[in-house]
C-alpha positions as CSV (number, residue, x, y, z in Angstrom):
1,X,-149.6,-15.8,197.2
2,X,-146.3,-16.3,195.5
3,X,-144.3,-19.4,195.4
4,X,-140.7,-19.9,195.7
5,X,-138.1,-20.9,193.1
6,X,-137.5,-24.4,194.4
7,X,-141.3,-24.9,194.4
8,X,-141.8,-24.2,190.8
9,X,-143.2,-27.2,188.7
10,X,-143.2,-27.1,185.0
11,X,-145.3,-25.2,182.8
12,X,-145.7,-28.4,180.3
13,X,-146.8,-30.1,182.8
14,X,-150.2,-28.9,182.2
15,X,-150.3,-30.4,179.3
16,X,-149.8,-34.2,180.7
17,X,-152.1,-33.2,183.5
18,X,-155.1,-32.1,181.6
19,X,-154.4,-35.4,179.2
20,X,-154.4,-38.1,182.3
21,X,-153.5,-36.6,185.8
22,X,-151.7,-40.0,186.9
23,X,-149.4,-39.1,183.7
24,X,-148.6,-36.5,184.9
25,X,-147.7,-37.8,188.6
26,X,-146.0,-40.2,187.0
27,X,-144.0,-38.2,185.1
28,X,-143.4,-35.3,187.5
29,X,-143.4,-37.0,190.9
30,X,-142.1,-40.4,190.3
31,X,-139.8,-39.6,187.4
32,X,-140.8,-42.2,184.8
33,X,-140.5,-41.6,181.8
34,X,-140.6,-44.0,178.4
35,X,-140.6,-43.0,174.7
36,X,-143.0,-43.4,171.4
37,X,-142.7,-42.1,168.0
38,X,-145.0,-39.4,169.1
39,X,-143.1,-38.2,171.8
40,X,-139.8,-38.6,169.7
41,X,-141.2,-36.5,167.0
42,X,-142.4,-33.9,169.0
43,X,-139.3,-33.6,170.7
44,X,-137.6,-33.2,167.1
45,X,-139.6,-30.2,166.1
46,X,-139.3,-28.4,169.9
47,X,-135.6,-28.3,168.7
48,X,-136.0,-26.5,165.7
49,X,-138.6,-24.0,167.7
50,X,-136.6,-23.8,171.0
51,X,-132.7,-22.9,169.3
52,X,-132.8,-19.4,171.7
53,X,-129.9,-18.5,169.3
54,X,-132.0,-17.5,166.8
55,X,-133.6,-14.0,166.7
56,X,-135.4,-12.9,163.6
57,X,-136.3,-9.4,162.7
58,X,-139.5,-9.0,159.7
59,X,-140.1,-5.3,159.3
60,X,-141.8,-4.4,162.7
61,X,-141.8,-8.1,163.8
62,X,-139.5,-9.7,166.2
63,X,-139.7,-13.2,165.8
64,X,-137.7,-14.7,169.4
65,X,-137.4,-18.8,170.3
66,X,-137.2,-20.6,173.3
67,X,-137.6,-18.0,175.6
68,X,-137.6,-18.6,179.3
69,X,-140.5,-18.0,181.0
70,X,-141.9,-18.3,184.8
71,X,-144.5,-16.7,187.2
72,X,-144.3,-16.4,191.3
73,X,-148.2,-16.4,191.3
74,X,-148.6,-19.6,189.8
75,X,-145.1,-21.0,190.6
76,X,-144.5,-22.5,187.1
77,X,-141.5,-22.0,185.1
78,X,-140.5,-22.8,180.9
79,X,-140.0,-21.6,177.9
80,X,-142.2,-20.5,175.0
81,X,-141.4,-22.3,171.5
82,X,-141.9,-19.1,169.8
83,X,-142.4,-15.2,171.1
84,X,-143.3,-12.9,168.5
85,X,-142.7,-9.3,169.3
86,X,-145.6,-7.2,167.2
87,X,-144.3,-3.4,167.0
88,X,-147.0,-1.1,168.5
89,X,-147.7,2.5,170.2
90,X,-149.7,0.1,172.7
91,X,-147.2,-2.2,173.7
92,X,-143.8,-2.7,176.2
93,X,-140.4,-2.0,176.1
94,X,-138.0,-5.1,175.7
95,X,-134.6,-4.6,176.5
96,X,-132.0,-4.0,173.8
97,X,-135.0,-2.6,171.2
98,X,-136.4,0.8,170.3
99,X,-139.6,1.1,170.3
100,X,-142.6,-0.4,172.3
101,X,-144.0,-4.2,171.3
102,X,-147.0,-6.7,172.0
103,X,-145.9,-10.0,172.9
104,X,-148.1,-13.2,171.2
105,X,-147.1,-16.6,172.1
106,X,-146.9,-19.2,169.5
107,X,-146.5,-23.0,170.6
108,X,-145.9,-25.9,168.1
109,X,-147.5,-28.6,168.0
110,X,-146.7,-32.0,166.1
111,X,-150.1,-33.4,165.2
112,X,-153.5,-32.1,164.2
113,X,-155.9,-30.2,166.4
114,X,-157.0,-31.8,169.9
115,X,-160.3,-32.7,170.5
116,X,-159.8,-31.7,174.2
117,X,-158.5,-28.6,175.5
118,X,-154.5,-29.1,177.0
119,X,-153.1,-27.3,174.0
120,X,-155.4,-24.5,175.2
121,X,-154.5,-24.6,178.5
122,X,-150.5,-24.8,177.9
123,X,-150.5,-21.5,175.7
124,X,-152.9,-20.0,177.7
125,X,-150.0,-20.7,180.8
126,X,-147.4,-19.2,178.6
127,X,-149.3,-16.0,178.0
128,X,-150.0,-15.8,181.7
129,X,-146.2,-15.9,182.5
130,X,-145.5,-13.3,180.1
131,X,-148.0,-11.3,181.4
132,X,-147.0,-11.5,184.6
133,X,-142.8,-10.8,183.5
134,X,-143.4,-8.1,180.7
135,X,-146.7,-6.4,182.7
136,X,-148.8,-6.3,180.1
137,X,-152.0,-7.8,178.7
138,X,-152.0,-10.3,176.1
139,X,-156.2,-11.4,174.7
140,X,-155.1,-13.8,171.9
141,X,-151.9,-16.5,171.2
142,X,-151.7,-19.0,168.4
143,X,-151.2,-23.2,168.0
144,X,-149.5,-24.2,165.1
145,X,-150.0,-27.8,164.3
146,X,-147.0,-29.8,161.8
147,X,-149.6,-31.8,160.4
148,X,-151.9,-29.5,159.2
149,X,-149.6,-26.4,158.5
150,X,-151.7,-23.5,159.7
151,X,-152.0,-21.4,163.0
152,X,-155.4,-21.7,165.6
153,X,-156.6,-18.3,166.9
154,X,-156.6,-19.0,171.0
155,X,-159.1,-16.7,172.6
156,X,-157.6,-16.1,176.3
157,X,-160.7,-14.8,178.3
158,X,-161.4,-15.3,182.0
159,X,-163.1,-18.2,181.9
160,X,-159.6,-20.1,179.9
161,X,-157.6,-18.3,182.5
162,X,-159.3,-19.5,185.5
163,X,-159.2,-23.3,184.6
164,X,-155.5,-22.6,183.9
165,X,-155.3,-21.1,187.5
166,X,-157.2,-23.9,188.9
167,X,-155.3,-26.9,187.7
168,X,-152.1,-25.5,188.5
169,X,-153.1,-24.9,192.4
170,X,-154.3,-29.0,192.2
171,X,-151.0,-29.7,190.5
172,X,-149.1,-28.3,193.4
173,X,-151.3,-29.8,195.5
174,X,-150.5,-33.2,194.5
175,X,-147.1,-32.5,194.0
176,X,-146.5,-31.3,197.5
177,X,-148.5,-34.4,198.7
178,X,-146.5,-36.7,196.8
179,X,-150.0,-38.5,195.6
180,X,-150.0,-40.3,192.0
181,X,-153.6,-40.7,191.4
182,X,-155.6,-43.8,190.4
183,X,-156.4,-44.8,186.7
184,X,-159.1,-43.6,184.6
185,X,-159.1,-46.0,182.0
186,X,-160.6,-44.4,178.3
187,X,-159.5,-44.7,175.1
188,X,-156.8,-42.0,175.5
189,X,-155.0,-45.3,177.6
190,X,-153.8,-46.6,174.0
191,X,-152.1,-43.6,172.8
192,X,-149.9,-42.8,176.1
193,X,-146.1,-43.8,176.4
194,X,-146.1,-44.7,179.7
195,X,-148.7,-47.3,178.9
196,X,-146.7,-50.4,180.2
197,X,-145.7,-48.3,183.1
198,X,-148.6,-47.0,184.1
199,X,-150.7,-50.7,183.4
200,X,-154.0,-48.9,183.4
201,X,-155.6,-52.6,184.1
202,X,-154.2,-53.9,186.8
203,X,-154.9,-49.9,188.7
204,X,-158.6,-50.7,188.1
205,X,-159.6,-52.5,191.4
206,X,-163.0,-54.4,191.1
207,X,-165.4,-52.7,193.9
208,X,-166.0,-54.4,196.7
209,X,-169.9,-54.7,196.0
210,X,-169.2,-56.1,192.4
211,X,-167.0,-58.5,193.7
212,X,-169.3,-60.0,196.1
213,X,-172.3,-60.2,193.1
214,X,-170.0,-61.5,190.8
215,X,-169.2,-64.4,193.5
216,X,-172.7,-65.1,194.8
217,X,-173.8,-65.2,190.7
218,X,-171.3,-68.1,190.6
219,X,-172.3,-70.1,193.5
220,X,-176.1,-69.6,192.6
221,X,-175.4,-71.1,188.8
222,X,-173.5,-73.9,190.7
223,X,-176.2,-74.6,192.9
């Protein structure tokens, strides 16, 4: 199956989806949107990482930002922070360059190392879009995190992959339903922006069972 152009959602979107998937809804399908100093800081360093005008060339190492990205089989499109081109007898051409090279994706991140796995699944989406454009094979990418300056070896094996290919077909799911899901209240709640949007509390309806034992408790200590 391939999607269409128009039906593309965004790659980053993974990212909000695997942290809360009504953030994401919200986000994506209802277009709200509301700013913190995290989100303001990482937007500061995707700048710097996304300025497409900037190629570097190391020896055999092609260094290339912000490149556009996208894949029909997934029907995702949007840009890698950083591409970098690794010279080898193995690898692909790329227009304008002698030689053959092995694309590894590099995405910046603003903080430390996630306990869960979004991060993960973002690059591992990037890698699958290059795959897909350049028709090659690409087994490992990297996270760079600002806070504590060094690169995280991401293993891409099948089992990475097929999350990755599974929460994109829910994502367009939802997407083409129009459906923002209910709230999962954790501790995550306190670190999102759209927290006074999204009013985690007031989404978490008592059941109807509760209710009624709450009410009969009442009456009973009355009596």
């Amino acid at each position: 199956m391939e999607y269409k152009e128009d039906d593309f959602l965004l790659l980053s979107g993974i990212q909000h989806f695997a942290f809360c998937k009504r953030q994401w809804a919200l986000i994506h399908i209802e277009q709200q949107w509301q700013e913190n100093l995290r989100t303001i800081e990482g937007e500061i360093l995707h700048e710097k990482t996304h300025d497409n005008t900037i190629k570097e060339k190391r020896g055999d190492l092609i260094v290339s930002r912000g490149m556009g990205i996208f894949s029909r089989s997934l029907g995702i499109t949007g840009a890698c922070d950083v591409v970098e081109l690794h010279r080898a007898s193995d690898g692909v051409k790329i227009f304008g360059r002698d030689g053959t090279y092995k694309p590894v994706p590099v995405e910046y991140k603003r903080g430390k190392p996630k306990e869960d796995e979004s991060d993960a699944l973002q690059l591992c989406a990037q890698a699958l879009c290059l795959e897909e454009m350049l028709l090659c094979e690409i087994p490992e990418a990297f996270l760079f995190y600002g806070e504590t300056k060094r690169r995280l070896k991401i293993i891409l094996d099948d089992d990475l992959r097929g999350r990755v290919k599974t929460i994109f077909k829910e994502m367009h799911d939802l997407y083409d339903r129009r459906h923002t899901p209910k709230v999962k209240i954790s501790k995550a709640c306190k670190a999102c922006s759209l927290t006074e949007i999204c009013m985690p509390k007031l989404c978490k309806n008592p059941s109807v069972i509760g209710y009624i034992k709450k009410n009969l408790l009442e009456v009973e200590m009355e009596e």
